[in-house]
VOPAGU-2260 file (C-alpha; in pm, 1 decimal, decimal comma):
REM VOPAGU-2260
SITE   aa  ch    i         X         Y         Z
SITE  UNK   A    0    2491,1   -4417,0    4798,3
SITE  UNK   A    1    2188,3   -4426,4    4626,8
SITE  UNK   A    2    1935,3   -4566,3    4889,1
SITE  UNK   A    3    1796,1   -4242,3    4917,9
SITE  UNK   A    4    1638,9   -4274,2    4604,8
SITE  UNK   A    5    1428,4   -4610,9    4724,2
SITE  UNK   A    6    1155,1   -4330,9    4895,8
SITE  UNK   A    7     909,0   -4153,4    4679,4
SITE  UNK   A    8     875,0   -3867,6    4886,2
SITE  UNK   A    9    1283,1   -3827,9    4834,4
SITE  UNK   A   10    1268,1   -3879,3    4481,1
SITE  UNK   A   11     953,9   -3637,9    4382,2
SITE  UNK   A   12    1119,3   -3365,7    4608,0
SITE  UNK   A   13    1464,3   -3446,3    4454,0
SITE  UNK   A   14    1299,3   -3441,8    4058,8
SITE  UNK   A   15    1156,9   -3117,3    4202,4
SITE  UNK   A   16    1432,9   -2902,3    4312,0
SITE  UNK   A   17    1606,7   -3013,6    3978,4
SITE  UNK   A   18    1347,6   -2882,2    3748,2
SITE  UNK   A   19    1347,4   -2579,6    4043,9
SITE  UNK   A   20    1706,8   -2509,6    3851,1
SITE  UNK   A   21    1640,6   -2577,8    3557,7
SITE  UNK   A   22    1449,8   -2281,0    3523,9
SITE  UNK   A   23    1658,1   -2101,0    3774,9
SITE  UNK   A   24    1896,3   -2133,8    3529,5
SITE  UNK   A   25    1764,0   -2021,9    3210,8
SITE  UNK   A   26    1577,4   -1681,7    3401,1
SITE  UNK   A   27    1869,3   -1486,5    3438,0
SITE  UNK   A   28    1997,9   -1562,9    3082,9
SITE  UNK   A   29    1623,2   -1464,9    2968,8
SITE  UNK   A   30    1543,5   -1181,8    3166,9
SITE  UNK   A   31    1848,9    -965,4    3099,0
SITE  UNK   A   32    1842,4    -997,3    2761,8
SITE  UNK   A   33    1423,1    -903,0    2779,0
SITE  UNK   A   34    1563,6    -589,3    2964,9
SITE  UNK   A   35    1831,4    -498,4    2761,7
SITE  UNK   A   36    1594,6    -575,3    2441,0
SITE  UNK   A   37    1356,0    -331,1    2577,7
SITE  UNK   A   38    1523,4     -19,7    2665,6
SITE  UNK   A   39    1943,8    -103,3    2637,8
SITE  UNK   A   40    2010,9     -19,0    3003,9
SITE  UNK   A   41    2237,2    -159,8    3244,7
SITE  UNK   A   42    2063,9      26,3    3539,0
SITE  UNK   A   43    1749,8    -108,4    3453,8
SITE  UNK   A   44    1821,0    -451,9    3436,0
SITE  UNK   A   45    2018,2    -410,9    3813,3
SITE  UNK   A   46    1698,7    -252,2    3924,1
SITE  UNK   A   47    1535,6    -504,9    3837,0
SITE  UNK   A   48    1701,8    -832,0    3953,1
SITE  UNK   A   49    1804,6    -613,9    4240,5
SITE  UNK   A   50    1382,2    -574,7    4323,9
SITE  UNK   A   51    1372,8   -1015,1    4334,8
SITE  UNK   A   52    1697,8   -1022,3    4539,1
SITE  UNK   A   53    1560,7    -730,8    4778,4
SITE  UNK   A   54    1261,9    -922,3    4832,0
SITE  UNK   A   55    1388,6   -1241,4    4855,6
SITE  UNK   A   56    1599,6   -1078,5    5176,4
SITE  UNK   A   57    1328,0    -930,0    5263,3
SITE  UNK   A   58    1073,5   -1199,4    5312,9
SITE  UNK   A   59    1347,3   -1501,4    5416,1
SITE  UNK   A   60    1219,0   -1526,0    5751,3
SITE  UNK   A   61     824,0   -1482,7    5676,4
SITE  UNK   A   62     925,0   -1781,1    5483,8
SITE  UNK   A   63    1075,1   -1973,5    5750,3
SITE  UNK   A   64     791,4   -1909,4    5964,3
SITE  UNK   A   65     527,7   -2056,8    5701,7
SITE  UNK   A   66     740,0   -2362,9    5643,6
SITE  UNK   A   67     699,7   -2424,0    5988,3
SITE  UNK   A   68     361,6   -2366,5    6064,8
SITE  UNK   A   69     208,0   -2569,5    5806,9
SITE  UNK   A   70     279,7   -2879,1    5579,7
SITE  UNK   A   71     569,2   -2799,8    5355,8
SITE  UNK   A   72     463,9   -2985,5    5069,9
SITE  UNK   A   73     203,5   -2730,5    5070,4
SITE  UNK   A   74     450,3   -2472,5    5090,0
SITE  UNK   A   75     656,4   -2616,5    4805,3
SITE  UNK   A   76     350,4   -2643,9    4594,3
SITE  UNK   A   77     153,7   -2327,4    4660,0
SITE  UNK   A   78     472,3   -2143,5    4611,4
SITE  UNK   A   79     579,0   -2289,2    4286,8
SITE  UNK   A   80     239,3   -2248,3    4151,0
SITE  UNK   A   81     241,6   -1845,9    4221,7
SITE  UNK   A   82     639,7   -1868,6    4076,8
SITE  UNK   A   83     438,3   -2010,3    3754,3
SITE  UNK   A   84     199,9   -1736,2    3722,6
SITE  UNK   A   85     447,4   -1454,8    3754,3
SITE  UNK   A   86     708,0   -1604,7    3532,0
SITE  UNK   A   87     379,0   -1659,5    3284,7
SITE  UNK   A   88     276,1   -1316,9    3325,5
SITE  UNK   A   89     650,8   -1203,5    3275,3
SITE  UNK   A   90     649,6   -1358,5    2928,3
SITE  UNK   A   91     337,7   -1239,1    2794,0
SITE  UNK   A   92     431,1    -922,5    2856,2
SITE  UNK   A   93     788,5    -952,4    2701,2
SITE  UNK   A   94     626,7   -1161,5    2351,6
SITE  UNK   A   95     385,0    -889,4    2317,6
SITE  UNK   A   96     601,2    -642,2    2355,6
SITE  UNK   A   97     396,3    -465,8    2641,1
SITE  UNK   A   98     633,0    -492,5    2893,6
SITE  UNK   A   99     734,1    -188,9    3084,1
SITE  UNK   A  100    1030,0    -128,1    3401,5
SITE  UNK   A  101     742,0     -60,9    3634,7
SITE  UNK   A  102     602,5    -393,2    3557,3
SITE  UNK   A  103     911,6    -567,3    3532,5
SITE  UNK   A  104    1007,8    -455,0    3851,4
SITE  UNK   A  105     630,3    -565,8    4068,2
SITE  UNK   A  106     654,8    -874,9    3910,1
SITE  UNK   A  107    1044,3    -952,9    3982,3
SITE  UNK   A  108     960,7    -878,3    4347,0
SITE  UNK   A  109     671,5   -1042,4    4398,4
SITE  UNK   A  110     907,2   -1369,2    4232,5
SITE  UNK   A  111    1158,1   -1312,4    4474,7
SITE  UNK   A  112     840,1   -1276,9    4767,1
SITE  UNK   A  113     749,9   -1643,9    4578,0
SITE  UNK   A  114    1168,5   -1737,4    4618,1
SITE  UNK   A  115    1175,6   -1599,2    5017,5
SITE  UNK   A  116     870,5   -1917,5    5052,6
SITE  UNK   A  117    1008,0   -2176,7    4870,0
SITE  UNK   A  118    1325,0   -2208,0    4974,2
SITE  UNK   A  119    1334,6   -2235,7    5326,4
SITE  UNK   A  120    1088,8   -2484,2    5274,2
SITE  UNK   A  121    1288,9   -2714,2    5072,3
SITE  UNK   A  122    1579,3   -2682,4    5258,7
SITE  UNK   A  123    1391,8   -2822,1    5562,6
SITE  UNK   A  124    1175,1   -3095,4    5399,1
SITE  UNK   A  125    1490,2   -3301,5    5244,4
SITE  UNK   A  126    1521,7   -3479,9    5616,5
SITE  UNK   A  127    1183,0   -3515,9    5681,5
SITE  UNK   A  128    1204,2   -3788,6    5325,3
SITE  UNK   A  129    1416,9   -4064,4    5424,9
SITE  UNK   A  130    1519,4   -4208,1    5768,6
SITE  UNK   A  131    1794,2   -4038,5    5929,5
SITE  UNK   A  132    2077,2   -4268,0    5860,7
SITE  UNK   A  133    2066,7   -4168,6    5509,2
SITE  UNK   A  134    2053,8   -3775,0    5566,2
SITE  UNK   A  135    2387,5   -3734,3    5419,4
SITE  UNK   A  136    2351,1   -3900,1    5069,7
SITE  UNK   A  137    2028,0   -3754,5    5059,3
SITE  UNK   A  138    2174,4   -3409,0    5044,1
SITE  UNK   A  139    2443,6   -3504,9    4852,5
SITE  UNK   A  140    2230,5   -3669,7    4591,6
SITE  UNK   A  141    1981,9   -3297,6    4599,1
SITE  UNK   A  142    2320,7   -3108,5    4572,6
SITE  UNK   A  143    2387,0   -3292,5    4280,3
SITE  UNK   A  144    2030,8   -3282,7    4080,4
SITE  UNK   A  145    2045,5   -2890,4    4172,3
SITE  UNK   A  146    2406,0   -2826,0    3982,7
SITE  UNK   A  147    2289,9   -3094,7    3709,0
SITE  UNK   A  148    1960,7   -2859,8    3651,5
SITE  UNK   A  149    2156,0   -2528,3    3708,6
SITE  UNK   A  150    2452,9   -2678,4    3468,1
SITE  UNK   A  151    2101,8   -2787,5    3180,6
SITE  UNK   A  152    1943,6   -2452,4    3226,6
SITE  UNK   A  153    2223,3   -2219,8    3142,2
SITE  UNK   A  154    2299,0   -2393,2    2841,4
SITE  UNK   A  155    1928,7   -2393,9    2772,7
SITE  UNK   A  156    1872,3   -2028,3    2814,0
SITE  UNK   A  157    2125,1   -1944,8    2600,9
SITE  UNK   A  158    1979,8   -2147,3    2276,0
SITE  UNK   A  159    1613,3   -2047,6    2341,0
SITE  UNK   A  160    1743,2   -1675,0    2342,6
SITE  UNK   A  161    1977,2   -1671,6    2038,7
SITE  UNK   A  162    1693,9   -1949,1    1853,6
SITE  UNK   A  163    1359,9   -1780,1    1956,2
SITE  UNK   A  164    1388,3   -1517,1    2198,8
SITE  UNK   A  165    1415,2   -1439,7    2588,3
SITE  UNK   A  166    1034,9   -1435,3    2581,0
SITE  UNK   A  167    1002,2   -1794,1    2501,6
SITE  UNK   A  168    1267,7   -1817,2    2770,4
SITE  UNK   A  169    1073,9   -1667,5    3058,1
SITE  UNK   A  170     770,0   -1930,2    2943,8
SITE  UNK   A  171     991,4   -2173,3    2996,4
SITE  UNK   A  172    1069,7   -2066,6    3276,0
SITE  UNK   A  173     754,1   -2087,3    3414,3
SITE  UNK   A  174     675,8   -2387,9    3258,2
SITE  UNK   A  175     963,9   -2523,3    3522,4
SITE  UNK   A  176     742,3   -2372,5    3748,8
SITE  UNK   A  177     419,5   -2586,8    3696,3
SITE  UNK   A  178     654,0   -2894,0    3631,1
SITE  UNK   A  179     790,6   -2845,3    3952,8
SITE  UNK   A  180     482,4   -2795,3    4156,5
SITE  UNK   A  181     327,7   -3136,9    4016,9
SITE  UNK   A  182     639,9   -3297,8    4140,0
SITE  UNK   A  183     632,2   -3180,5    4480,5
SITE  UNK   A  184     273,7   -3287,1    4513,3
SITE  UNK   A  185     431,9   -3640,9    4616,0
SITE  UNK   A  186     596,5   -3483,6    4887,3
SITE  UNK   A  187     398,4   -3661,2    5107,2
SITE  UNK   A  188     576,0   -3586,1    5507,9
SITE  UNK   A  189     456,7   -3487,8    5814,0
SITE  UNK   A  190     363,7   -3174,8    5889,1
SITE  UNK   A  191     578,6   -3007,6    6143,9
SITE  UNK   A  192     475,0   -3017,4    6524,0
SITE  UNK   A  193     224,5   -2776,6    6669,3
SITE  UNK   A  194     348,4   -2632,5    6943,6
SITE  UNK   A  195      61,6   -2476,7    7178,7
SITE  UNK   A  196     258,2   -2127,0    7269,4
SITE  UNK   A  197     296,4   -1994,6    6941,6
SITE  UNK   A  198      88,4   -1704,7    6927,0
SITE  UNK   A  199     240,2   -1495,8    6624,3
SITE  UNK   A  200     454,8   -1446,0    6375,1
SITE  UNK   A  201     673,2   -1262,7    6616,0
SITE  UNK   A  202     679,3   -1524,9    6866,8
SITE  UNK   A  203     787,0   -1794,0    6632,0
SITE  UNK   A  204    1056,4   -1567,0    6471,2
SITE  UNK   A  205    1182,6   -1544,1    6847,3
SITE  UNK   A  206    1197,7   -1899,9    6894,7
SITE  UNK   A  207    1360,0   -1923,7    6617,4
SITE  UNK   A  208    1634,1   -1679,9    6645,4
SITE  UNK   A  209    1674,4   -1873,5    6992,2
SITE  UNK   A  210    1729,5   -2194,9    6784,3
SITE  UNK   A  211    1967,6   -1994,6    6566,8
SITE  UNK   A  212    2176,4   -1811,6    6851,2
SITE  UNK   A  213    2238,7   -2090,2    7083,4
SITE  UNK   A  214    2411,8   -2295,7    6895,6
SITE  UNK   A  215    2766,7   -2140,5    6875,9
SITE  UNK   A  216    2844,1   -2317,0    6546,4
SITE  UNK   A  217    2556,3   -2276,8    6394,0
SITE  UNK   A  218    2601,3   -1855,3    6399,9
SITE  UNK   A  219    3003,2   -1863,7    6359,1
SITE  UNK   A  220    2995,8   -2029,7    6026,5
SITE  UNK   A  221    2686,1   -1800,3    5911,1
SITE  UNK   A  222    2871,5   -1507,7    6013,9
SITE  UNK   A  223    3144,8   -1634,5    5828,5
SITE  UNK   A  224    2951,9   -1658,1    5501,9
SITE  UNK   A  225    2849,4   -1320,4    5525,1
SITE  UNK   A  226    3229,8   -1172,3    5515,6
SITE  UNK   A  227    3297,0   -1514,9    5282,7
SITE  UNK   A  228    2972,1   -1415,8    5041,8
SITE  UNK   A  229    3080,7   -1038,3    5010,8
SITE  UNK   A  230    3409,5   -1087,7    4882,1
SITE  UNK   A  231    3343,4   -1354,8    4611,2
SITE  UNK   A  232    3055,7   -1167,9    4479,0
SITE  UNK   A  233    3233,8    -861,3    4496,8
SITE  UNK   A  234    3574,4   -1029,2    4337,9
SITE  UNK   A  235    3414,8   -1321,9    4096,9
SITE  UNK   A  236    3088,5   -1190,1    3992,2
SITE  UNK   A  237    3234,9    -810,4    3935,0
SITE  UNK   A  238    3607,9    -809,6    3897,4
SITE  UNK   A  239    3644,0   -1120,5    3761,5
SITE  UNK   A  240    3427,4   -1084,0    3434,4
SITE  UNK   A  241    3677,3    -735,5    3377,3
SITE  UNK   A  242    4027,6    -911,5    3414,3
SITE  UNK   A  243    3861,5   -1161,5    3216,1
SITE  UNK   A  244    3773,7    -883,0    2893,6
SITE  UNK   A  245    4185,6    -826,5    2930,1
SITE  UNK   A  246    4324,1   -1126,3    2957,8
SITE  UNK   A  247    4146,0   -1494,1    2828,5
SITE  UNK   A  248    3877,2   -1325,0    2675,1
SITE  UNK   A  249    3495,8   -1351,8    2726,5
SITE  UNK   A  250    3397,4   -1711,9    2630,6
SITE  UNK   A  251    3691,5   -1857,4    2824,3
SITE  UNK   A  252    3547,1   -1654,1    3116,0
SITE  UNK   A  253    3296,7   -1883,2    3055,8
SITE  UNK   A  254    3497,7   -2194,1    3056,9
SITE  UNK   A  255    3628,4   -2087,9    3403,8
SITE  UNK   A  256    3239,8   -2102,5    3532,5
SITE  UNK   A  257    3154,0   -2407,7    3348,4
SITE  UNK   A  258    3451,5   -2542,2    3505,7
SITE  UNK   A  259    3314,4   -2443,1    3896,0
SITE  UNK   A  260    3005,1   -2609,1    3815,8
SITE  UNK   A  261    3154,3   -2942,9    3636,4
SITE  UNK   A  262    3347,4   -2906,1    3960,5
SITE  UNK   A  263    3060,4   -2876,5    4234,2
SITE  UNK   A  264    2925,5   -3222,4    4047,7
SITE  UNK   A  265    3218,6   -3437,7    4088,4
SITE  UNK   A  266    3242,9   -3275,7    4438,2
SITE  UNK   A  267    2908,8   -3383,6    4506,6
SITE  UNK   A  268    2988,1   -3721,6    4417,3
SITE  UNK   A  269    3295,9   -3756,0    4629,0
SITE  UNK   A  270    3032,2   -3644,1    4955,9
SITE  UNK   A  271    2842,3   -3938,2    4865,2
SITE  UNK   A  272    3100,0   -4170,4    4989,0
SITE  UNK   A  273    3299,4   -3919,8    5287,4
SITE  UNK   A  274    3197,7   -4091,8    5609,5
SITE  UNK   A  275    3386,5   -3875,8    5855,4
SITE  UNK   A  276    3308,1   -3785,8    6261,0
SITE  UNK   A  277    3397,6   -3417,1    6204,8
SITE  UNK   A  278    3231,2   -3333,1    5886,4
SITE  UNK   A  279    3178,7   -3000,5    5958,8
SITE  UNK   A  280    3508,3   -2931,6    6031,4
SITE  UNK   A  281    3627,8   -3086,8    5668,5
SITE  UNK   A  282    3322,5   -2892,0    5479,6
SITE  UNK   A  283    3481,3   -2558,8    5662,7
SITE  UNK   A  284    3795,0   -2627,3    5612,3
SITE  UNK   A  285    3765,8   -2734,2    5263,1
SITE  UNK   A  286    3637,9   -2349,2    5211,1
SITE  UNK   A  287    4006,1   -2233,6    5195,5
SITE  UNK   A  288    3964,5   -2324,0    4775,4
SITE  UNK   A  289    3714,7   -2030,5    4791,9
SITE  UNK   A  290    4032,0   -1803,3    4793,0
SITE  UNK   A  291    4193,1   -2004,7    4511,3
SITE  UNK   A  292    4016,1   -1815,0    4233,1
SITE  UNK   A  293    4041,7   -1459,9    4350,2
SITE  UNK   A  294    4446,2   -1511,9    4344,0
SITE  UNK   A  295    4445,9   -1651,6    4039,3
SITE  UNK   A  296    4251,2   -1371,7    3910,6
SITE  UNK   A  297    4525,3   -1108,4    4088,8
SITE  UNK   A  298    4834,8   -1299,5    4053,0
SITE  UNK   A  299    4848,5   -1541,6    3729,0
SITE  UNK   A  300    4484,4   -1472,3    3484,8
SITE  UNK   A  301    4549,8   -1773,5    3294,2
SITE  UNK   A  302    4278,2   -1984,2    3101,2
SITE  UNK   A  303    4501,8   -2324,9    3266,0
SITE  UNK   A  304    4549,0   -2176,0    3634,1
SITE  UNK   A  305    4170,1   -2014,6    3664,7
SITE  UNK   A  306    3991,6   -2348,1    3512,1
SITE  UNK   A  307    4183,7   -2529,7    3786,4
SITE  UNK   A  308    4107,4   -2303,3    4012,7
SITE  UNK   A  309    3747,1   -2266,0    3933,1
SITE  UNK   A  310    3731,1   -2671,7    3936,5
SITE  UNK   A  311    3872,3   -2674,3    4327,9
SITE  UNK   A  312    3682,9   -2428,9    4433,2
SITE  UNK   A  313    3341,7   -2579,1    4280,7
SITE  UNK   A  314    3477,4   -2939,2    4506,1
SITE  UNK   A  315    3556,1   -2785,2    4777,6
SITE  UNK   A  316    3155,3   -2603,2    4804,7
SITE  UNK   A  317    2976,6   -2959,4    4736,0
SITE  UNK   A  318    3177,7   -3097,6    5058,1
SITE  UNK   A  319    3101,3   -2769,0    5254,4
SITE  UNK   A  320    2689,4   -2753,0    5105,6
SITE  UNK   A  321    2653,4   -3132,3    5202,5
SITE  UNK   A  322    2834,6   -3124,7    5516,7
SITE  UNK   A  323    2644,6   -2816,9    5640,5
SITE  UNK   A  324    2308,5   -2955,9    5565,4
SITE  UNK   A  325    2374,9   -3275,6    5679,2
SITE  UNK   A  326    2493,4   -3102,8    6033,9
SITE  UNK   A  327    2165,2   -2875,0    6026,3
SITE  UNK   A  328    1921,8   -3210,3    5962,4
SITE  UNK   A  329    2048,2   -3380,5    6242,9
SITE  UNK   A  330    2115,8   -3121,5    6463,6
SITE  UNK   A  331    1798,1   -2918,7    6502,4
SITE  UNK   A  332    1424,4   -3026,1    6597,7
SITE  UNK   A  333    1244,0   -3072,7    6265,4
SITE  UNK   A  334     977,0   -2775,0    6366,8
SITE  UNK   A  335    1253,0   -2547,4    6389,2
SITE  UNK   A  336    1468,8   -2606,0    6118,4
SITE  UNK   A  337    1308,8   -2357,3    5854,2
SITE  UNK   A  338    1306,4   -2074,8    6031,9
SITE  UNK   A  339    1720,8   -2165,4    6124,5
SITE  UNK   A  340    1755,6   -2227,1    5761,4
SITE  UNK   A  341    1589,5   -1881,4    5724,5
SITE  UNK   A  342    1817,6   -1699,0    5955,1
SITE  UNK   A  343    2116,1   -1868,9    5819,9
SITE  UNK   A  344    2006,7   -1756,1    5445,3
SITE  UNK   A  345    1942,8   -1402,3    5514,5
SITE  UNK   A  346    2276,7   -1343,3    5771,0
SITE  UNK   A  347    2459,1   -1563,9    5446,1
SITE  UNK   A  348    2314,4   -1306,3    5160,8
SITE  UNK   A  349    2264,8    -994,0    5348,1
SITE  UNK   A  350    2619,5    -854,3    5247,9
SITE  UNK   A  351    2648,5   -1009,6    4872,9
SITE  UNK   A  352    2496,9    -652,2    4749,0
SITE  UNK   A  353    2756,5    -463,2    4967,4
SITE  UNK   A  354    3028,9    -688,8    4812,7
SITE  UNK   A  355    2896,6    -613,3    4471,8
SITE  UNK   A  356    2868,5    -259,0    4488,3
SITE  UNK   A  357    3199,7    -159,7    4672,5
SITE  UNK   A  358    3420,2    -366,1    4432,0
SITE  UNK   A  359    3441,1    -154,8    4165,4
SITE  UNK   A  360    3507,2     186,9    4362,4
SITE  UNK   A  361    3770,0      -7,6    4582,2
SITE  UNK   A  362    3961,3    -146,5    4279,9
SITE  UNK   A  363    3927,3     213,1    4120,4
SITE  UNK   A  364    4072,7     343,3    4387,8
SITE  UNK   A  365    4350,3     104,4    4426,9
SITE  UNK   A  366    4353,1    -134,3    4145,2
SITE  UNK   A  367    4213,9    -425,9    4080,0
SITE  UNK   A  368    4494,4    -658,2    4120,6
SITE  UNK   A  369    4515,4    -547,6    4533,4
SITE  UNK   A  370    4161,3    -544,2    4544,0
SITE  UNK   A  371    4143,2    -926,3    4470,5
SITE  UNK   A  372    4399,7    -963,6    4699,2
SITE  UNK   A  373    4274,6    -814,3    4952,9
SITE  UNK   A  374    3914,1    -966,3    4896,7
SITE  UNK   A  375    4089,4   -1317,8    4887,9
SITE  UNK   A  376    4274,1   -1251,9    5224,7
SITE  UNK   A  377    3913,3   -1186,8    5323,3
SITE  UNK   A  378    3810,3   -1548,6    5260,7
SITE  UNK   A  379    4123,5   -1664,0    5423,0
SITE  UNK   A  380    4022,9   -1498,6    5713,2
SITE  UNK   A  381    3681,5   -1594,2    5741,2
SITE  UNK   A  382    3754,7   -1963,8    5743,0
SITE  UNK   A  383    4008,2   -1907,3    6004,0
SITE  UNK   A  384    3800,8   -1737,7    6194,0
SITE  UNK   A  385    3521,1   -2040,0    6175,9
SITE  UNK   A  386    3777,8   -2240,8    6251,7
SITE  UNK   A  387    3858,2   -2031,6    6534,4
SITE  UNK   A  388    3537,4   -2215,6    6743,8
SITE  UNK   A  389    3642,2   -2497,0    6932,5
SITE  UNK   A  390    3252,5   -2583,9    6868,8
SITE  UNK   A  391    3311,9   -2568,7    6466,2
SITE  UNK   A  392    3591,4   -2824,0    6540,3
SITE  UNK   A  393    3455,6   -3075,2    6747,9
SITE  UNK   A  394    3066,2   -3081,9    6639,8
SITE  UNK   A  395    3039,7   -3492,2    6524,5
SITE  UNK   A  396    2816,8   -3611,9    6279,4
SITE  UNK   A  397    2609,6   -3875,4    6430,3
SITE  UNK   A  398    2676,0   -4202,8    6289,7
SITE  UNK   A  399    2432,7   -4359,8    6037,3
SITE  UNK   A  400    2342,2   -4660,1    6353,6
SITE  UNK   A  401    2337,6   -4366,7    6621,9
SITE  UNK   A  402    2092,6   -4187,1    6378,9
SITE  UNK   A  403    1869,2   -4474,4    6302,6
SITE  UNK   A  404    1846,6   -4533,6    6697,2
SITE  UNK   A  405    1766,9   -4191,2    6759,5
SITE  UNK   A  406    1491,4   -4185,9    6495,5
SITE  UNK   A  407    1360,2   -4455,5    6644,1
SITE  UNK   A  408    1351,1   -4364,4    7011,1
SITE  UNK   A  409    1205,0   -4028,4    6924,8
SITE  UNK   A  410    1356,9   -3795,4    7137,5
SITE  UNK   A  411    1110,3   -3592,4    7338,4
SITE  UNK   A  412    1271,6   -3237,5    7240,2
SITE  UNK   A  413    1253,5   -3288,3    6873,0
SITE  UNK   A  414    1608,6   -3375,7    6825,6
SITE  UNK   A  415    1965,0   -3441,0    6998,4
SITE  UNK   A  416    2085,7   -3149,3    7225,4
SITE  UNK   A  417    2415,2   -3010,5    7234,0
SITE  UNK   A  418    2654,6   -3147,0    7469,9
SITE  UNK   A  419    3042,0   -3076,6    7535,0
SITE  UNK   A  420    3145,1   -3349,5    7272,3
SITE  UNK   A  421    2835,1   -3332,3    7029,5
SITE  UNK   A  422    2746,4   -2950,5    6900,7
SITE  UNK   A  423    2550,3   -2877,1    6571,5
SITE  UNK   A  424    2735,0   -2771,7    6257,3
SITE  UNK   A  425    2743,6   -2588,5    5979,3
SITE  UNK   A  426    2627,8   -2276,4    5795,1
SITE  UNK   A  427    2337,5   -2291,0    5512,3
SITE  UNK   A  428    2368,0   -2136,1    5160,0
SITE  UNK   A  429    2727,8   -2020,5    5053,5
SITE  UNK   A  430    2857,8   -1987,5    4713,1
């Protein structure tokens, strides 16, 4: 299970997605409270996390493009660097007490421009770190640094604000930033394969929408994720923190997101040791626990049936994250596989906002407790329909002595091709 770790390049791309979320995790906590601080308004501080989010979207599949085109450990590093000096700017401007919405706002988007880079980037360079019998543990063992470092930085965000500020915050921040860059400097892979007929940005975004659209699995499940996506942020992230004020109360709201993340670890740690032929299949499948919240929310808000809840659902995501990765990595040629990731990212998180902002009209208009029903019927029906593709169902996960031979004979087109028994799998970033 731990093999992975026996390669440097794993382990100083693994220490750097960590530290990645650390400060990932201690930003939001940090930056609303530097908005709020500075002028008391809720619009404000959606305008401007709404700017990095925009941008992020925005600027996905620029990002997959770059990650392609040239080494990604450049990528990683040059891209965590800029992250640094925004997030550095940021907090100078909040501890002198200089900051302004305007500046806020260019700053957050050129962070999420930074964000739109990186991640497609990091995604991709995970299989490119250890030989391909070891893909899966790999991921799972990345999943599990980036929940430990998400799980760190809340908790750390919330005692540098309430101790010293949320400008000290936002250094740290980008102090995560720097941290992380160093790290990925021992990212030492291969650059991706030139290819002589790319010609422009356009071209490759082509190829890779190609790469993206002919796999029928590979678009199902993303398409998926986007109806899957809207409804939990629309029914956790905005209805759920409202039942919560009348029911268990703020801090146990907490508990039930504490418990989703405890959750997502121990999940993690189960992947480590699932050695199944249809993996994507069981990561999809296992997204019916997505639903489990939102009707607990509706039908029974208890602190006992939304912790347990919270704690499935949080399992259930680690075996979907790991086995879509893991699908992804050994499914599509390595010089392709950012811009897919990119694709997948952008159709995944393209209707989160439209989730977010409909939820509280809709449950105005017909209360909350059928909205979450409704939203949760959503998920239902999302997996099903994923589950729906005879391609979802049968795509196999090659086995760790199929994958070794494979690395070894080097196929000529960059990777296995589909075939009726052995299709790609798996959507990217969920939940």
């Amino acid at each position: 299970m731990l093999a992975p770790l026996r390669y440097g390049a794993f382990r100083y791309l693994a220490a750097g997605r960590m530290v990645n979320m650390l400060g990932n995790g201690v930003a939001p906590i940090a930056l609303a409270f530097a908005v709020l601080d500075l002028t008391g308004s809720v619009r404000d501080l959606g305008l401007v996390v709404g700017a990095r989010s925009l941008m992020t979207v925005l600027f996905v599949l620029f990002g997959g493009v770059v990650a392609d085109r040239i080494p990604r450990r450049l990528v990683l590093v040059g891209s965590n660097v800029l992250g640094a000096l925004t997030q550095a700017a940021v907090a100078i401007l909040v501890l002198t007490d200089t900051a302004t919405i305007p500046l806020l706002l260019a700053l957050g988007a050129a962070n999420g421009i930074v964000s739109a880079l990186s991640q497609p980037a990091s995604a991709a360079a995970t299989p490119q770190t250890v030989p391909a019998e070891l893909i899966q543990p790999a991921n799972a063992l990345i999943r599990l640094g980036i929940n430990t470092g998400m799980i760190g930085g809340a908790a750390l965000g919330g005692l540098l604000v309430a101790a010293v500020g949320p400008g000290w915050g936002l250094a740290v921040d980008a102090l995560t930033f720097a941290i992380a860059a160093m790290a990925f400097t021992g990212v030492r892979i291969a650059a991706p394969p030139a290819t002589s007929n790319r010609t422009s940005i356009a071209a490759d975004l082509r190829e890779g929408w190609t790469e993206f659209t002919e796999r029928t699995w590979v678009w199902v499940v993303v398409l998926g994720f986007m109806i899957l996506n809207a409804a939990l942020a629309g029914g956790v992230n905005v209805l759920g923190p409202a039942v919560a004020d009348e029911t268990i109360g703020r801090s146990a709201w907490g508990l039930v997101l504490a418990a989703e993340t405890a959750g997502m670890v121990v999940g993690g740690l189960i992947a480590l040791r699932i050695r199944v032929r249809r993996l994507l299949l069981l990561g999809v499948a296992c997204m019916f626990a997505e639903s489990f919240l939102l009707l607990g929310l509706a039908l029974a808000p208890t602190i006992v049936v939304l912790v347990a809840s919270a704690l499935a659902v949080g399992i259930a995501v680690e075996q979907f994250a790991v086995a879509w990765d893991t699908s992804i990595a050994q499914h599509i040629p390595a010089d392709r596989l950012a811009r897919v990731y990119s694709y997948d990212m952008l159709g995944s998180w393209v209707a989160i906002p439209l989730g977010q902002v409909a939820a509280g009209p809709l449950a105005a208009a017909i209360g909350t407790r059928d909205t979450l029903l409704i939203l949760a019927t959503l998920v239902v029906l999302a997996v099903l329909g994923m589950l729906a593709s005879r391609d979802v169902r049968r795509l196999q996960a090659i086995a760790p002595a199929r994958a070794a031979d494979a690395a070894q004979a080097g196929p000529a087109d960059g990777g296995p091709s589909d075939s009726p028994t052995t299709k790609p799998t798996e959507p990217a970033v969920r939940a």
